[in-house]
C-alpha positions as CSV (number, residue, x, y, z in Angstrom):
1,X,-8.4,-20.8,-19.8
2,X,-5.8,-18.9,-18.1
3,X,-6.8,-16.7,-14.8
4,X,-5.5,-13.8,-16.9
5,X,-7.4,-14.4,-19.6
6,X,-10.7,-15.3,-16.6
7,X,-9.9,-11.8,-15.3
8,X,-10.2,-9.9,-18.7
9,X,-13.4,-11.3,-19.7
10,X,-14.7,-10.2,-16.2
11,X,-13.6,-7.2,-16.7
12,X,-14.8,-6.8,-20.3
13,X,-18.3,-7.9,-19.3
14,X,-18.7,-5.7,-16.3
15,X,-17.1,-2.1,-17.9
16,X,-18.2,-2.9,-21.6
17,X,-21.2,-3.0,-23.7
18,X,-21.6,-6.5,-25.3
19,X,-19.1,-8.4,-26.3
20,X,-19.5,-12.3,-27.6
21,X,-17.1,-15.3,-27.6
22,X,-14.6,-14.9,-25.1
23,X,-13.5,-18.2,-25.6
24,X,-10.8,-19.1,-28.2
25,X,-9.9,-15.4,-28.6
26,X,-7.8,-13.1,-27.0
27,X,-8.7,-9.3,-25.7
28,X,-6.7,-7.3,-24.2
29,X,-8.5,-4.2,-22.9
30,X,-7.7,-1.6,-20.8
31,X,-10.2,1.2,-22.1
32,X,-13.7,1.4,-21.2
33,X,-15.9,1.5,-24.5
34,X,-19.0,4.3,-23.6
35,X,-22.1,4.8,-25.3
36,X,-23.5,2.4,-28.2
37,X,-20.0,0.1,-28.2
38,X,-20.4,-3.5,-29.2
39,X,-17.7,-6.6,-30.4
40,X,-19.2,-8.9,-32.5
41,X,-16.8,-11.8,-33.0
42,X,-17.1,-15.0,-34.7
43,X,-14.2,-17.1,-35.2
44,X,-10.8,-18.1,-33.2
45,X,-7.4,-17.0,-32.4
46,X,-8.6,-13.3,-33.2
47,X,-7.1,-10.7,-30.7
48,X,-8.4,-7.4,-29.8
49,X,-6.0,-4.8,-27.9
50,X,-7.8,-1.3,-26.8
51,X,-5.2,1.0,-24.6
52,X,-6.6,3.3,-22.6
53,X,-8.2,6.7,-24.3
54,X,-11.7,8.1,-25.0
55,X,-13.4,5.3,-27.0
56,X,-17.3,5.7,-28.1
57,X,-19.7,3.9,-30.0
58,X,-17.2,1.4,-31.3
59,X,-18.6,-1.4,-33.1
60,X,-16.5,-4.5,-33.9
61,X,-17.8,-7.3,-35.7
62,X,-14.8,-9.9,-37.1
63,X,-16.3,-13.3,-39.1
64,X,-13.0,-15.1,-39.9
65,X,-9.5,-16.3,-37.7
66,X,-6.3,-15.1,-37.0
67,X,-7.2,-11.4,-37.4
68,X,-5.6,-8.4,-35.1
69,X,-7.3,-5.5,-33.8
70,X,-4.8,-2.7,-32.0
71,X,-6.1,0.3,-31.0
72,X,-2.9,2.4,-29.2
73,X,-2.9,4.7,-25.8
74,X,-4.3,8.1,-25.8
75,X,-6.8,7.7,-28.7
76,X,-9.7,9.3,-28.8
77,X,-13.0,8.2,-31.0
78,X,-16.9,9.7,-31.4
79,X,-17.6,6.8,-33.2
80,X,-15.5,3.8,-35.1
81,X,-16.4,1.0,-37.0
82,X,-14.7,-2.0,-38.0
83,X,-15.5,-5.0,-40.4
84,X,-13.8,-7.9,-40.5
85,X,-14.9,-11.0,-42.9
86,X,-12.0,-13.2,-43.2
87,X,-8.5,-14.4,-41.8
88,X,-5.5,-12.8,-41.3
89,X,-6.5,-9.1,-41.2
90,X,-4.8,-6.5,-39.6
91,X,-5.8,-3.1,-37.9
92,X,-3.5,-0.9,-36.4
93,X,-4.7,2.7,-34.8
94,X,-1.6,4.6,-33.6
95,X,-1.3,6.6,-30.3
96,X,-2.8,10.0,-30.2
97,X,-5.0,9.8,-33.4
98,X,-8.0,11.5,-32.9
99,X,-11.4,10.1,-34.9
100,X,-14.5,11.8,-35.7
101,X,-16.4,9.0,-37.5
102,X,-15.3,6.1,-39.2
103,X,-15.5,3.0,-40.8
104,X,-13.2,0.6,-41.5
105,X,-13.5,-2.4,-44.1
106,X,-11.6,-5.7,-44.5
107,X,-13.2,-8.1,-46.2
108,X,-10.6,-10.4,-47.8
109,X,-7.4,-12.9,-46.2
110,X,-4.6,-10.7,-45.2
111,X,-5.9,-7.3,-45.5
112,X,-4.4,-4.5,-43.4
113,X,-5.4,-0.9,-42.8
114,X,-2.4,0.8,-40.6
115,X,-3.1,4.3,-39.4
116,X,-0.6,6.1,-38.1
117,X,0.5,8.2,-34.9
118,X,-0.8,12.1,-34.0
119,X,-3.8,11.9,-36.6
120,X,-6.9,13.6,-37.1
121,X,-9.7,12.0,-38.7
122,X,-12.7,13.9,-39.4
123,X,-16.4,12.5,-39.3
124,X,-18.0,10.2,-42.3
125,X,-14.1,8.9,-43.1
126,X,-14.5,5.3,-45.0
127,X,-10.8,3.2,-45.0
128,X,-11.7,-0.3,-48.3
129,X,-8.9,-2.5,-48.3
130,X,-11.3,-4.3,-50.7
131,X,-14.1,-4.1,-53.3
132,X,-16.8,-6.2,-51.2
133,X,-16.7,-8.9,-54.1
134,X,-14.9,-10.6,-57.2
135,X,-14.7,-8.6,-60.7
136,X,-13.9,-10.7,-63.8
137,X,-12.3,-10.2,-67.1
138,X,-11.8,-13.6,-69.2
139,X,-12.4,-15.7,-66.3
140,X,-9.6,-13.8,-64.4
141,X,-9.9,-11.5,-61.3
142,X,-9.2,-8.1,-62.0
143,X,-9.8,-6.8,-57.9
144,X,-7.8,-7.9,-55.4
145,X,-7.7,-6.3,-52.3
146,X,-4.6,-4.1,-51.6
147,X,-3.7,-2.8,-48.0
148,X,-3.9,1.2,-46.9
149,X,-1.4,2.7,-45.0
150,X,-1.9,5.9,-43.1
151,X,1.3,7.6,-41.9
152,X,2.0,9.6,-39.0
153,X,0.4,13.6,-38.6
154,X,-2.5,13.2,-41.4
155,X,-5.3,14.8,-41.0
156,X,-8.3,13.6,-43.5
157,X,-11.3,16.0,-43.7
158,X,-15.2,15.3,-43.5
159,X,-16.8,12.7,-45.7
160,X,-13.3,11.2,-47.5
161,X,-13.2,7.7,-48.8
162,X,-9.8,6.1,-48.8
163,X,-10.0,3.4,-51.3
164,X,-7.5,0.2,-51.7
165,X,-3.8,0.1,-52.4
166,X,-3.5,4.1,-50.7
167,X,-0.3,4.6,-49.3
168,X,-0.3,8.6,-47.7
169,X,3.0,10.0,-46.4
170,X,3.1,12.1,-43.3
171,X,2.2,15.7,-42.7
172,X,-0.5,15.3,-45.3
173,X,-4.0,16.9,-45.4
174,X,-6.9,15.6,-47.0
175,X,-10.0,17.7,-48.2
176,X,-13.6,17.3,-47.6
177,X,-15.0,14.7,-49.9
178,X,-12.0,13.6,-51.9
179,X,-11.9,10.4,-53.1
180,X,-8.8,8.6,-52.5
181,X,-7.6,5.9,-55.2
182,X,-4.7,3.5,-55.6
183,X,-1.5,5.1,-55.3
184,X,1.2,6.1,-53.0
185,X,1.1,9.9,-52.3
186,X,4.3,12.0,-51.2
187,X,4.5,14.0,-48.0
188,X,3.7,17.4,-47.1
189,X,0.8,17.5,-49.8
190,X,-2.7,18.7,-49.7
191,X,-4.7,16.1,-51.6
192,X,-8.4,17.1,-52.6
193,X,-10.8,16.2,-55.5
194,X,-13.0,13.3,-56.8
195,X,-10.8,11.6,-57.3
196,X,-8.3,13.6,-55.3
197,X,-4.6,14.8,-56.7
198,X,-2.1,16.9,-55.4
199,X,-2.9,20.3,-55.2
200,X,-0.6,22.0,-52.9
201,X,2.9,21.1,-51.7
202,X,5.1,21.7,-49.1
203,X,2.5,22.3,-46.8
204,X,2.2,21.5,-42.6
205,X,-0.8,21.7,-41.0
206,X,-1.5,22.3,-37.1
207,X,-4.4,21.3,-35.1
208,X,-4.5,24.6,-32.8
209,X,-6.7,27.7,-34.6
210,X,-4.7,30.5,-35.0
């Protein structure tokens, strides 16, 4: 093990809440996670990257290899979090995104959820790359997982649940409660419903109150 890699696990240990198996991963962590934070990891070649920002109560837990966890500068979080259950998965939270309450759910080999710069996500927000387990039809899998993408400048209201296969274009907003399925929605767009559609267009939104 590398001094580098002695000094961040130091540093981990003493600014952090608990965080298991240093060795045979790779953290990069320049952010101090407050209140109930915890990373749960169980597996090798993983790597975890947290930029500096206001991080709270995030809770990793990754059972598998060869996943990535990037969290970018100037995010801020009330509470976050992730699962990770097999290899090859990839999170990605872009700089200045701001998040309520989340979870966020990978569960099969090389799933990705990619959010986006300058977003606001509400509380009780739920990103599903997968279903959690195997539907058949004929003895042939009808679920696979799909990836969700998040652009840049989205903001998702309270209680939404982003399912698989969501692709959302920027300067989208998302109403309380939708329920968003497999598709790739244009920008500029105000989706809501259960499930949701596209009820306004050629919208911005702005996180000032005026």
């Amino acid at each position: 093990m590398s001094i580098t890699a002695i000094k961040t696990g130091f540093f981990l240990w003493l600014a952090n809440k608990k965080i298991s198996n240093f060795f045979n991963n790779t953290f990069d962590v320049s952010g101090v996670l407050r209140g109930k934070s915890k990373i749960r990891m169980s597996g090798k070649n993983n790597l975890i990257s947290i930029k500096n920002g206001k991080l709270k109560n995030i809770r990793i837990g990754i059972d598998g290899n060869d996943n990535s966890i990037v969290i970018e500068d100037n995010v801020q979080i009330g509470s976050l979090e992730i699962i990770v259950q097999n290899s090859s998965c990839n999170i990605h939270i872009g700089q200045n995104t701001q998040i309520g309450g989340a979870k966020i759910v990978c569960c099969e080999y090389q799933d990705k959820v990619i959010i986006g710069k300058n977003n606001l996500i509400a509380d009780d927000v739920e990103f599903w790359s997968c279903d959690g387990h195997s539907i058949y039809q004929n003895g042939t899998r009808i679920n696979p997982s799909k990836s969700i993408f998040i652009s840049d400048n989205v903001w998702i209201g309270r209680n939404v649940k982003i399912l698989k296969g969501v692709t959302i274009s920027p300067d989208t907003v998302i109403g309380m409660g939708s329920l968003v399925t497999s598709r790739e929605y244009p920008s500029n767009v105000l989706l809501a419903g259960f499930p949701a559609k596209i009820i306004k267009e050629g919208i911005t939104w702005s996180a000032e109150r005026t």
